[in-house]
N, C-alpha and C positions, 0 to 999 in steps of 0.2 A: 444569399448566405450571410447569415449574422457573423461578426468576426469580433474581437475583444483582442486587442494587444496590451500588453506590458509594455508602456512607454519607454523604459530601458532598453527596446528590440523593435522600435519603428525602423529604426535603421537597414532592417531586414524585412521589415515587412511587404516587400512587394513578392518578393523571394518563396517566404512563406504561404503565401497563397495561391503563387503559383504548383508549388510542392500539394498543397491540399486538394486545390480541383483535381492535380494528375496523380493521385494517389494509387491508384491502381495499375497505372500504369511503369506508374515509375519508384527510384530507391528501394533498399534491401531492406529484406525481413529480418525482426529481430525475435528470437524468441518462438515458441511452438503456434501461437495462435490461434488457440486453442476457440475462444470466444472473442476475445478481441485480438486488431491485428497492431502490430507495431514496427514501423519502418524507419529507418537511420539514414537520414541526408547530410552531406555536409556542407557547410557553407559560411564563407569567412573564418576560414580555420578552425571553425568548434563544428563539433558533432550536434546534428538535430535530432529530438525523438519525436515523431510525429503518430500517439495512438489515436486509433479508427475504431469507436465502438459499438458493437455489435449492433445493428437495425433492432428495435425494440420491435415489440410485440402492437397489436392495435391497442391494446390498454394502457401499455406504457407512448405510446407517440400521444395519443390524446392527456396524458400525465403530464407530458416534458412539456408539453405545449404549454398548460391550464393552469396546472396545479404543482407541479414539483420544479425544481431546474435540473437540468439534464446532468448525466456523470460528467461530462466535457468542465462545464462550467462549475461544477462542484468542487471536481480537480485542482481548476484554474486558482478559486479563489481560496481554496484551504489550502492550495500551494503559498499564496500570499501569505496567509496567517500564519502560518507554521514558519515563514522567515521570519517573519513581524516580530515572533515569538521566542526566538530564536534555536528553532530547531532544523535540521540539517531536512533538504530534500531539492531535488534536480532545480535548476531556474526556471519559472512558469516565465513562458514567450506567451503565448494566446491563446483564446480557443475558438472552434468554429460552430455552428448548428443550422441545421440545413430543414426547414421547416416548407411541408404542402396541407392542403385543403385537409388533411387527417390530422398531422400534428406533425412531432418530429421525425426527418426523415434517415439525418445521421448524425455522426459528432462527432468532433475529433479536440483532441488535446497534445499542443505543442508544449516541449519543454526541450531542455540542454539534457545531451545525452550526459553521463556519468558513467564512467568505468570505472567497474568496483575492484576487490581482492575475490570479497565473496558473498554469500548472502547469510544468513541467518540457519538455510538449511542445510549448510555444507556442517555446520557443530552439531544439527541435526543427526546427518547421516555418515558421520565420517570421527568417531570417536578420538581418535589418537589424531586431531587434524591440531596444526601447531599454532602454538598460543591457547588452546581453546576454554580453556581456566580463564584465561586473562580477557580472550574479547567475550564469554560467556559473562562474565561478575560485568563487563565494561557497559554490555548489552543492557544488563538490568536496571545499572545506574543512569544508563539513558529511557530507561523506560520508568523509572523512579520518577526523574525529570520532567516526561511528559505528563505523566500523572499530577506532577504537583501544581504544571502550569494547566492541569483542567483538560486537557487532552485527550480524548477518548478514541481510541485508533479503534475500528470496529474489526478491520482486518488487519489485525496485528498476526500475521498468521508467516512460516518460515520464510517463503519468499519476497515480502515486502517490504523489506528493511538491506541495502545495502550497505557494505562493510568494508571502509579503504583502510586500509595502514600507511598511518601519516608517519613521516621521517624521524619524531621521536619519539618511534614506538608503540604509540598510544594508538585509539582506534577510532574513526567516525564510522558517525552511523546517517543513514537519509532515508527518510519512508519514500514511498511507492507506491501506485496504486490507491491514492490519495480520497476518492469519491463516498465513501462509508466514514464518516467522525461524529462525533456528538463533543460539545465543546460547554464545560460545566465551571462556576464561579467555584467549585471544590469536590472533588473527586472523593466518594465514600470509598470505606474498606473492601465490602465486594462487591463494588465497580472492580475495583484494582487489580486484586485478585481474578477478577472472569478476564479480565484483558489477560491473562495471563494463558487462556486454556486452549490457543489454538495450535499454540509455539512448538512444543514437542510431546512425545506420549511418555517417554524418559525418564521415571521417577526419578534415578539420579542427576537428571539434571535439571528435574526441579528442587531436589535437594541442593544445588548450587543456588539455584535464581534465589529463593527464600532465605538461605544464610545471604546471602548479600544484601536481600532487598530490605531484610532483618537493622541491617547496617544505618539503614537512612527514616525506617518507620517507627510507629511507635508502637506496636504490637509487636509480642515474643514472638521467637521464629519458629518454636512447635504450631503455633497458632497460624502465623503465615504460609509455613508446609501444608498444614491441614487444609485449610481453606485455597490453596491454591491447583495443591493436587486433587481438591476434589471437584475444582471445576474444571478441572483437564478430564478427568473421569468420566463425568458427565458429558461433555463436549464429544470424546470419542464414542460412547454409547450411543451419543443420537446422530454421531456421522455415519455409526456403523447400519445403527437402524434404518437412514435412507438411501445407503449402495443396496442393503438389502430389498425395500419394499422398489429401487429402480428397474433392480434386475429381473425381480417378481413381473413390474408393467412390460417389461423389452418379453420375456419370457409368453407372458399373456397375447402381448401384440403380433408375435410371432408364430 
């Protein structure tokens, strides 16, 4: 088993891999699980997040092996970068990749758990949720930020950005789900704007992000509405077209 520590967390590393071989066996689930799983150890008094990502496919193990680095490791080190850079996201502890005669066999990504307030989807789904003017506009200018430092979050999408409320007042934010970025010497206009189209369907509360985002660019904000709402538009038409052509296969298959 390949292993990668963050020298700030050798301290623990015996700990940590003990938790990794008996992953199955042991610590709580965090979260549905949907594709990948994520379990919470504690130890030395902080909370561990230890995710387990999905067994790839035979195309992707011969991938992670040869030609790509696995999600584990992608995690790990754009966890690095995005502190280096100074933006907010959980502590990278290590990561693990479990390699046989095919390629990769699993992968897993340790980090410091973080308890949040909320996520991104609760101003989502929850209109009258409090504060939501305030960490909505807060939201954008963190996302202003990433853009300007070249940051390309590829799933910038409601659940991947955590939301504490710090004691005055104010809000931090920490992405999530770190394994999809593209990392650019200057972020074009729509780049900026498609980071924008996964967040909500909400035209009014794109009419918030773009008067704000309005605040820090240098395009008018009819222009930034425009261009922002019409890659939400686009976005949901072609998520909408692959539940449908899914349901079509299950339907077929059945």
């Amino acid at each position: 088993m390949l292993q990668i520590f963050n020298i700030d967390f050798n301290f623990i590393k015996n700990e940590v891999v003990c938790y990794v071989k008996n992953f199955n066996s042991e610590g709580s689930i965090f979260g549905n699980g949907d594709r990948n799983v994520i379990k919470l150890f504690e130890l030395e008094g902080k909370i561990i997040n230890i995710k387990s990502f999905k067994i790839p496919n035979l195309i992707n193990k011969i991938a992670y092996k040869y030609f790509r680095k696995s999600k584990a490791k992608r995690s790990f080190e754009y966890a690095t970068i995005l502190l280096k850079k100074g933006i907010g996201t959980p502590q990278p502890i290590a990561y693990f990749e479990n390699f046989n005669s095919l390629g990769l066999r699993d992968s897993y990504y340790v980090s410091e758990h973080l308890e949040a307030n909320l996520t991104f989807r609760e101003l989502v789904e929850v209109p009258d949720f409090p504060d939501h003017d305030v960490i909505l506009r807060q939201f954008v200018k963190f996302t202003f930020d990433l853009h300007e430092k070249g940051i390309e979050f590829l799933d910038h999408s409601p659940g991947n950005t955590l939301i504490k409320k710090e004691a005055n007042g104010n809000y931090s934010f920490y992405l999530v789900d770190l394994n999809r970025m593209n990392f650019h010497d200057v972020m074009d206009f729509d780049r900026r704007m498609k980071n924008f189209r996964r967040l909500t369907p909400k035209k009014e509360m794109i009419a918030v992000m773009s008067n704000e985002y309005a605040k820090y660019y240098q395009e008018s904000e009819p222009l930034i509405f425009e261009k922002m709402w019409q890659a939400t538009t686009q976005f949901q038409e072609d998520f909408a077209k692959k539940r449908r052509l899914k349901k079509k296969l299950k339907f077929w298959k059945s």
